[in-house]
N, CA and C atoms as a LAMMPS dump frame, in Angstrom:
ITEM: TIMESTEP
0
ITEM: NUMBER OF ATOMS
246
ITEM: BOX BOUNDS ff ff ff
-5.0000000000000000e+02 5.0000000000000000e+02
-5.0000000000000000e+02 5.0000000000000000e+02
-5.0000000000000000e+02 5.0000000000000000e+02
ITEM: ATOMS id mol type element x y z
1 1 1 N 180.952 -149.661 179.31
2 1 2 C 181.714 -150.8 179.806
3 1 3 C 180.956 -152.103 179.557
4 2 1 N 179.776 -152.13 179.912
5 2 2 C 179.328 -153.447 179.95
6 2 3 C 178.987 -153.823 178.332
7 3 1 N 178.717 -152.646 177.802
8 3 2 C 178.211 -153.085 175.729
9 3 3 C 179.697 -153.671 175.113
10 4 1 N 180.666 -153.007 175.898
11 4 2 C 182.046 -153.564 175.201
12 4 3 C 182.184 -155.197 176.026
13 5 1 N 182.35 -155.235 177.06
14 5 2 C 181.955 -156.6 177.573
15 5 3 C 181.313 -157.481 176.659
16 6 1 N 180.06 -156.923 176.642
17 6 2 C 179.19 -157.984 175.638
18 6 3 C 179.658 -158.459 174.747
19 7 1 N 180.444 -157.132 173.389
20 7 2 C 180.991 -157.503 172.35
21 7 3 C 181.895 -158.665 172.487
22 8 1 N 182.77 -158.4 173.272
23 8 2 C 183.791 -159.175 173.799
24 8 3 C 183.572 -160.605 173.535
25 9 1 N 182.66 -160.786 174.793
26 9 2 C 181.994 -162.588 175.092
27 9 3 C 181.61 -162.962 173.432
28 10 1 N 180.667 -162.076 172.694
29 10 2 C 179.997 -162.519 171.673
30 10 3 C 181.062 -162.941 170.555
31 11 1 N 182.492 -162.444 170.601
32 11 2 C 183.211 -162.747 169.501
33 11 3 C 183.767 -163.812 169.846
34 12 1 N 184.214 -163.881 171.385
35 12 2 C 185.192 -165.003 172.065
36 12 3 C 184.11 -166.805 171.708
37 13 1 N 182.584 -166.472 171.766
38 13 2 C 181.776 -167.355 171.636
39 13 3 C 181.426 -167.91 170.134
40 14 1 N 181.867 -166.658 169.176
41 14 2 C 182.027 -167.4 167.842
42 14 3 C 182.944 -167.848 167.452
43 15 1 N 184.058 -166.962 168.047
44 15 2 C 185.201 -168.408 167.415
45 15 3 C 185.279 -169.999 168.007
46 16 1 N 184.392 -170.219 168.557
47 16 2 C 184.459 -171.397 169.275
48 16 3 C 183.392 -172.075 168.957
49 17 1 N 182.65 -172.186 167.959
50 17 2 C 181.299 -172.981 167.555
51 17 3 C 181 -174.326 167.287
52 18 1 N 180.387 -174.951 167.799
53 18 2 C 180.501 -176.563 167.506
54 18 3 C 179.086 -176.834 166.586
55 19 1 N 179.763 -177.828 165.655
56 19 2 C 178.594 -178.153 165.119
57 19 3 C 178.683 -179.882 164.675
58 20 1 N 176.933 -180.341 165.141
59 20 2 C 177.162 -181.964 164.67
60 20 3 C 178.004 -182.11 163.392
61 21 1 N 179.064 -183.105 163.129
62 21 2 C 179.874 -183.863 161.591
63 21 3 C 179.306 -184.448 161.893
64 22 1 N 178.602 -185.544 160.454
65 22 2 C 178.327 -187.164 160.238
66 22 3 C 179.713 -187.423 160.094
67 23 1 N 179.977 -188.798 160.956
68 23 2 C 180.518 -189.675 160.851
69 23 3 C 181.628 -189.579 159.82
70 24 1 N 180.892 -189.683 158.322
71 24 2 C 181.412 -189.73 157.165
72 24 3 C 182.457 -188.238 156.825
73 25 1 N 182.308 -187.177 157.831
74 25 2 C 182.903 -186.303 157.524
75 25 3 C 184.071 -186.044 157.646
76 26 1 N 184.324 -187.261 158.949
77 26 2 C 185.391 -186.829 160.259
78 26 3 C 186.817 -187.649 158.974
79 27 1 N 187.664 -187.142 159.235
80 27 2 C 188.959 -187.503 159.156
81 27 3 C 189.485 -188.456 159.517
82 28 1 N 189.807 -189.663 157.985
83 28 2 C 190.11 -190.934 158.783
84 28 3 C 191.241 -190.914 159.938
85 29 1 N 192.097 -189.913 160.24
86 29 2 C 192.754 -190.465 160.432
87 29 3 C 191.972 -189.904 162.278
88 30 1 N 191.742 -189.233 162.224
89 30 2 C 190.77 -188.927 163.678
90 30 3 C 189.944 -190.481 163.914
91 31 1 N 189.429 -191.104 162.926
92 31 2 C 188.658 -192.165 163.188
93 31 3 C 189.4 -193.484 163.641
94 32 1 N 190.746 -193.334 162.786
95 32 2 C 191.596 -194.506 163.29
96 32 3 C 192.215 -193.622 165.034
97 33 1 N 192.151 -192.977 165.164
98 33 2 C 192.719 -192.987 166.735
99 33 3 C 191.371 -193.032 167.166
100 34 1 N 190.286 -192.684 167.389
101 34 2 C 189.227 -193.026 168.426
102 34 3 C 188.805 -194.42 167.989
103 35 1 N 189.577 -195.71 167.305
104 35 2 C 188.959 -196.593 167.709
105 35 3 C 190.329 -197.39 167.981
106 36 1 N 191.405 -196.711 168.159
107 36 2 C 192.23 -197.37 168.934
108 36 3 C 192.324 -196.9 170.305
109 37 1 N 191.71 -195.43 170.503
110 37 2 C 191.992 -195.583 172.237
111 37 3 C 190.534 -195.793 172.805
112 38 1 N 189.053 -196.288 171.908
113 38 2 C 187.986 -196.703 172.407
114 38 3 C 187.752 -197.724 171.509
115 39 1 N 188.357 -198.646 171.63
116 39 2 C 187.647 -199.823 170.851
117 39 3 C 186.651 -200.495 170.523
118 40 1 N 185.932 -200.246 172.087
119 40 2 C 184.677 -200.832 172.438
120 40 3 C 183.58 -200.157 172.513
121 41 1 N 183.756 -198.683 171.648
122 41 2 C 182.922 -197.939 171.31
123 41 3 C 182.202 -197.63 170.283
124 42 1 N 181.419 -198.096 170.012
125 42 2 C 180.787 -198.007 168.672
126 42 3 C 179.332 -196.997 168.021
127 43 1 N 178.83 -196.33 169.535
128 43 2 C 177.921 -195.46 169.444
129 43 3 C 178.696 -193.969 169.734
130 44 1 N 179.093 -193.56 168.311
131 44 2 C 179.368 -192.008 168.594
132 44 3 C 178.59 -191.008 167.897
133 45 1 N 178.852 -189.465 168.487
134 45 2 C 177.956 -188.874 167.572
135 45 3 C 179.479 -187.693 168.123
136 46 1 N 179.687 -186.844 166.566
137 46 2 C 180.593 -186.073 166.277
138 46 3 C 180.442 -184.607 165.975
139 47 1 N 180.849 -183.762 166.805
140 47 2 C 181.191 -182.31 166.579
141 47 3 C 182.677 -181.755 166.199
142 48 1 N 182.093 -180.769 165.249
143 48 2 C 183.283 -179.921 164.7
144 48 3 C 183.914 -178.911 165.294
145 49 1 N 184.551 -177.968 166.108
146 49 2 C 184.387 -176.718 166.08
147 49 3 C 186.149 -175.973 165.786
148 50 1 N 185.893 -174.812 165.306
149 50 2 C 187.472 -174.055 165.35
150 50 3 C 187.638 -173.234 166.723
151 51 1 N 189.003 -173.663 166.616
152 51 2 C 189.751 -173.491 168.095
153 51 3 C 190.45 -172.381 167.185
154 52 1 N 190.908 -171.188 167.192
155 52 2 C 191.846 -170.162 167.05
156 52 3 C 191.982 -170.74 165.032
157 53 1 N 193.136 -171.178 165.008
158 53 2 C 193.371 -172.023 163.562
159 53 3 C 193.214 -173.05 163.35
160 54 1 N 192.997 -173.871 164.42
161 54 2 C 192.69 -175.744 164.893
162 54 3 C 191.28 -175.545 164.429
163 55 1 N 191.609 -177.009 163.463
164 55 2 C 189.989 -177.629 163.714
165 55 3 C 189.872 -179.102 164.771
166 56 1 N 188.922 -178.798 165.74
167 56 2 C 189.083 -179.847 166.768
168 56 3 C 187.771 -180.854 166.287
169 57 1 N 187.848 -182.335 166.648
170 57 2 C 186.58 -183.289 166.667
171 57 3 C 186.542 -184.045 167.984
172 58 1 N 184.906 -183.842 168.114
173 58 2 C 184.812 -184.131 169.615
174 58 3 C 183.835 -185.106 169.392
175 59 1 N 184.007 -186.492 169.938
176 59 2 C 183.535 -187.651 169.934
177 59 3 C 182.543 -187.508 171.237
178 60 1 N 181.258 -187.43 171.401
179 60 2 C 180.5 -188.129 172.634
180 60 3 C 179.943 -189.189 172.334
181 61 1 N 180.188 -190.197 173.604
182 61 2 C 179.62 -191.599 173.623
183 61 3 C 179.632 -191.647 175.27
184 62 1 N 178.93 -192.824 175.518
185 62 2 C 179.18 -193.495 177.021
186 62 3 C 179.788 -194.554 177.454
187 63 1 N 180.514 -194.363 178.214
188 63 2 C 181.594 -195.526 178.772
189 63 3 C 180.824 -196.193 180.31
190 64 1 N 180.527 -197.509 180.157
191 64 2 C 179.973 -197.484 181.639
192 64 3 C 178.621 -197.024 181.889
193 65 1 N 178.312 -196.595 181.091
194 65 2 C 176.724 -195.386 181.313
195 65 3 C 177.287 -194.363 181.655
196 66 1 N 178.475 -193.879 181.566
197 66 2 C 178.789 -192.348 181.612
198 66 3 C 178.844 -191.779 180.794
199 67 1 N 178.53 -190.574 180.689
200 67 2 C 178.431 -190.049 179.069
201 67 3 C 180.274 -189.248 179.032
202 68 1 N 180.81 -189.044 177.916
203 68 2 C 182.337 -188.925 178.238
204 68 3 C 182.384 -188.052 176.716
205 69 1 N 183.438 -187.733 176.595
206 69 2 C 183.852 -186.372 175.224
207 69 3 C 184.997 -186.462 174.968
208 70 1 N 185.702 -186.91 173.904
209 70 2 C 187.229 -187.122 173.338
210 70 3 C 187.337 -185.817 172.353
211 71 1 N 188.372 -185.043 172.283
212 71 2 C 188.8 -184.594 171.574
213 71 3 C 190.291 -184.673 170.502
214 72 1 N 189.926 -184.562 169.351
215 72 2 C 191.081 -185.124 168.86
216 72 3 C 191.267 -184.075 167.436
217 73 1 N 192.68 -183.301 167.127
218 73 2 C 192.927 -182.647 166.277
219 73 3 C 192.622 -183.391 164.997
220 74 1 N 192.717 -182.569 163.656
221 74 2 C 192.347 -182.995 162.377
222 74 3 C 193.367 -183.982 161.663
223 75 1 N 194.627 -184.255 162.738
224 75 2 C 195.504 -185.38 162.381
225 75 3 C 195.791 -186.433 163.794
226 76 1 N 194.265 -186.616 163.931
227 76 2 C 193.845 -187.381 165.191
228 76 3 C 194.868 -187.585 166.366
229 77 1 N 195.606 -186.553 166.457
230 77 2 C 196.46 -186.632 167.931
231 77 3 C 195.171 -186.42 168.964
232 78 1 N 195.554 -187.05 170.179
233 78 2 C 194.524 -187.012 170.958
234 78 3 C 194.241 -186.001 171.555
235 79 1 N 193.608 -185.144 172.169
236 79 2 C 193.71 -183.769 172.993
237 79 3 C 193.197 -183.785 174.48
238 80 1 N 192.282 -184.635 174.24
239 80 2 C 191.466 -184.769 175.833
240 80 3 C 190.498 -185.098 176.032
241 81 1 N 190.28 -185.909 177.307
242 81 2 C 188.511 -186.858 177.866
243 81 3 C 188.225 -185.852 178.704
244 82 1 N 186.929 -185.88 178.352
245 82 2 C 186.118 -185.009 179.554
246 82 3 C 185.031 -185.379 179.901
């Protein structure tokens, strides 16, 4: 029970892998929506990861001194702040 468990987590944890994109990688059109719904953001640093068949990009920066996480599909619809 528990070795099949393991397997389990270990596959559920690779399909979900994030990895730093430069900047230059991301998809303009992902770039034109994170600087229309953060305008005033100009320090980002960008991760890749696959969601099931989605490729998602996740923007961290700080708003305020909060540190905050946008996600936005590969045809920059927005997905979610966290």
């Amino acid at each position: 029970m528990f070795i099949g468990c393991f397997v389990i987590i270990n596959l559920l944890a690779a399909s979900c892998k994030e990895k730093k994109t430069e900047a230059a990688a991301i998809p303009e059109s992902v770039i034109t929506a994170f600087k229309a719904k953060y305008p005033d953001v100009k320090d980002v640093e960008w991760e890749q990861e696959q969601k099931g068949d989605k490729t998602i990009f996740e923007g961290a920066f700080k708003i305020n001194g909060k540190k905050t996480e946008a996600d936005f599909d590969d045809e920059g619809k927005f997905i979610e702040e966290k």
